[in-house]
N, C-alpha and C positions, 0 to 999 in steps of 0.2 A: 551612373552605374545602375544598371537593374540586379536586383535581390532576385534569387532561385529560393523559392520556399519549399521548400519538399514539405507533403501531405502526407501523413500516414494512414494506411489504408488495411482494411484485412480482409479485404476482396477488390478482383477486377474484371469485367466482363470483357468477355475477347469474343472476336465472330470466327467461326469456322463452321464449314462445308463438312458433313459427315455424312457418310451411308447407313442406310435403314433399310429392312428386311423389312416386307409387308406379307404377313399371312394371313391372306385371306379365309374366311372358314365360311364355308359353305353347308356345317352340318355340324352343330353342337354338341353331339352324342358324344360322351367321355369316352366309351370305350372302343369308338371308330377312332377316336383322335388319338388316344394313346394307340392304338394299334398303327396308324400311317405315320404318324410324327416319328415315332420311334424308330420307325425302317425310314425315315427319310434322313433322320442324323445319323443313326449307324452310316449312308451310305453319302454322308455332305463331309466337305473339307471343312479341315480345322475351323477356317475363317466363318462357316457359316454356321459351328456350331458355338460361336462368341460374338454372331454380330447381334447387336439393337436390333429386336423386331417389335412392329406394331400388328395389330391387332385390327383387324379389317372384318367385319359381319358384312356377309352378303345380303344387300337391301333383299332379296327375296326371301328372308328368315324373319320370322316374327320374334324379336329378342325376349326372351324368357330370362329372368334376372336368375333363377336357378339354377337353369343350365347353364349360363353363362360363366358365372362363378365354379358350377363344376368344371369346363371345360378350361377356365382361367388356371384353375389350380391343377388341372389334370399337364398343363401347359409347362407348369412352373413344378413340376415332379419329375418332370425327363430334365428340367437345364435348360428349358428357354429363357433367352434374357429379356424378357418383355419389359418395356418403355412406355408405351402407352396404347388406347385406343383410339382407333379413325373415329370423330365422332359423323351422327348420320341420323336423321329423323327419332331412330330409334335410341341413342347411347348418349349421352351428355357430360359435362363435367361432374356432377353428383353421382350417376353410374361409375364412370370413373372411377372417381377416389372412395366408392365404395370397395371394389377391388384394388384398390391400392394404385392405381395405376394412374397416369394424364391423360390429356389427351390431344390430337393435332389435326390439321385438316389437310388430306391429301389433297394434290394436286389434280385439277379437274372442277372447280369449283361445288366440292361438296359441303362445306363449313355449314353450320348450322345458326340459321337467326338467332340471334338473342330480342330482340323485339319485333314488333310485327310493324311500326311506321317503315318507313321505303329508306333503304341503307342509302346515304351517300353515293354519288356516282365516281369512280377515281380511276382516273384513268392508268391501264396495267403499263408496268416495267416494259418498255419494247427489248422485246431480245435482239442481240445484234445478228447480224445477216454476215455473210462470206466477204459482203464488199463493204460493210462498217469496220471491221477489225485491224486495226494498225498497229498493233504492237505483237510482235514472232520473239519468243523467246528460243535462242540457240545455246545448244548444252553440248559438248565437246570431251565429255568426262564421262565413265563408267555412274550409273543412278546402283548405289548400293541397297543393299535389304536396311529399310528401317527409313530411308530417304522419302521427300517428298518435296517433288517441282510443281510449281503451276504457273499457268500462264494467262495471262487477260486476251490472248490471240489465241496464234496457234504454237506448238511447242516442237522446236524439231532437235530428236537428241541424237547424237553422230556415235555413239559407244551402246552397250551392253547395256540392257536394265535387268538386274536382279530380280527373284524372289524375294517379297518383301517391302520391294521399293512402288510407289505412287506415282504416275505423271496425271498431272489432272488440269486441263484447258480449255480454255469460253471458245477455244475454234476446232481446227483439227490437232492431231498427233503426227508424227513422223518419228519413226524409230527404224535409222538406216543399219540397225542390228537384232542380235536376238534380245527379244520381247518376251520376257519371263514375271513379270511382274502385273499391276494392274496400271490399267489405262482407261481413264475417262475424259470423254473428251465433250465437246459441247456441256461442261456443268450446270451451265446458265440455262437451258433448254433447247441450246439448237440444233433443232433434230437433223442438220442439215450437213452435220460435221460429219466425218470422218477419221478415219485409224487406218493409217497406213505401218507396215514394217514387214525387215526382211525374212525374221526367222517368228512365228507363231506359236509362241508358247505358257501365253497369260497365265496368272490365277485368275483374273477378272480382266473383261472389257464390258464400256458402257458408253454406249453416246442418250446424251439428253435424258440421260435416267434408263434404260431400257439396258438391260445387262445379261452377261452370258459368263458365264462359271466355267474355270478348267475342263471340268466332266462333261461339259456342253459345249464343246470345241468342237466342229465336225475334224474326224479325222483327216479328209481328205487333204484339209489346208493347216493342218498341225507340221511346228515346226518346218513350215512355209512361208515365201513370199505373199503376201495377201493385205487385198485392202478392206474392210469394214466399213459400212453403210446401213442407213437405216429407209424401210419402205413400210410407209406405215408404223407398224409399233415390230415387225419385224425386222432382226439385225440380218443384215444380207453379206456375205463373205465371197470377194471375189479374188481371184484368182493374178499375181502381178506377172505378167512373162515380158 
């Protein structure tokens, strides 16, 4: 007979996939930044006036720890929920957590040496391609507000996705209904995926990271047939007849 010991425990590390606003600031001045942040939340949905944003300096600013700290705080006086900073030649972990804040390194290979001998060489995660992916998760059910599906393929859901609800997949999407919720597809970076569905009417779509908000829905294929693609770092919206 084997013994189950249970451990007691008063934490536990889980992995999940989360979204991150990146505001890039291209111009320190407090009172340019309170002046545009402020008309840009007056006029952003709920979602984006509560997501985690980081904190991104335009390599072309010479970082002034003054202004930075003004503008950190002129940030955190409207209600942004700042998480941390991009670090970057200029911004480090002791910058950081002078302002209270962490820090991470965007994607792009910006990360910041910590010594100067020559990093290890490691070879990157391959992302998987259109013809690696073998597993299709199919969902036959209405995706309610507050749900969230994902799939290590691609994700094809046969019903209604709500406001509220999440499909999120290492391939593409298919929603052979209306499409009122968010959709991410390629999470793992493949820029190569696609979002197909009948009726167009997200809070959020995003392949490979590269994303488009309700308010940036062209009209012409709102609450339309349409498929989503990506060219370049553009999302491209084509038309299903």
């Amino acid at each position: 007979m084997t013994a189950v010991v249970e451990e007691n425990t008063v934490l536990e590390f889980k992995g999940r996939m989360l979204m991150m606003t990146v505001l890039q600031l291209k111009n320190l001045d407090a009172n340019l930044l309170h002046q545009e942040v402020s008309q840009r939340l007056e006029d952003a949905a709920q979602w984006l006036q509560e997501a985690p944003v980081v904190i991104d300096v335009s390599q072309d600013l010479e970082v002034d720890p003054v202004a930075l700290m003004a503008a950190v705080d002129t940030l955190r006086s409207l209600g942004v929920n700042l998480v941390a900073l991009a670090r970057t030649t200029g911004i480090d972990n002791d910058t950081a957590g002078m302002l209270g804040l962490g820090t991470l390194s965007l994607s792009g290979g910006r990360d910041v040496p910590r010594r100067s001998e020559p990093a290890p060489q490691v070879e990157a995660e391959k992302v998987p391609t259109a013809t690696q992916r073998i597993e299709t998760l199919v969902v036959d059910q209405p995706v309610r507000s507050g749900q969230q599906v994902y799939s290590r393929g691609d994700l094809i859901v046969l019903a209604p996705v709500s406001t509220g609800a999440e499909l999120m997949a290492e391939g593409n999407i298919h929603v052979y209904s209306k499409l009122r919720g968010r959709a991410l597809a390629g999470v793992r970076g493949d820029g190569s995926a696609r979002i197909f569905c009948q009726q167009l009417n997200a809070e959020l779509v995003s392949i490979a990271g590269h994303y488009r908000v309700a308010e940036d829905l062209p009209e012409a294929h709102r609450n339309r047939a349409v498929y989503l693609s990506l060219e370049g770092d553009a999302m491209q919206f084509t038309a299903l007849s």
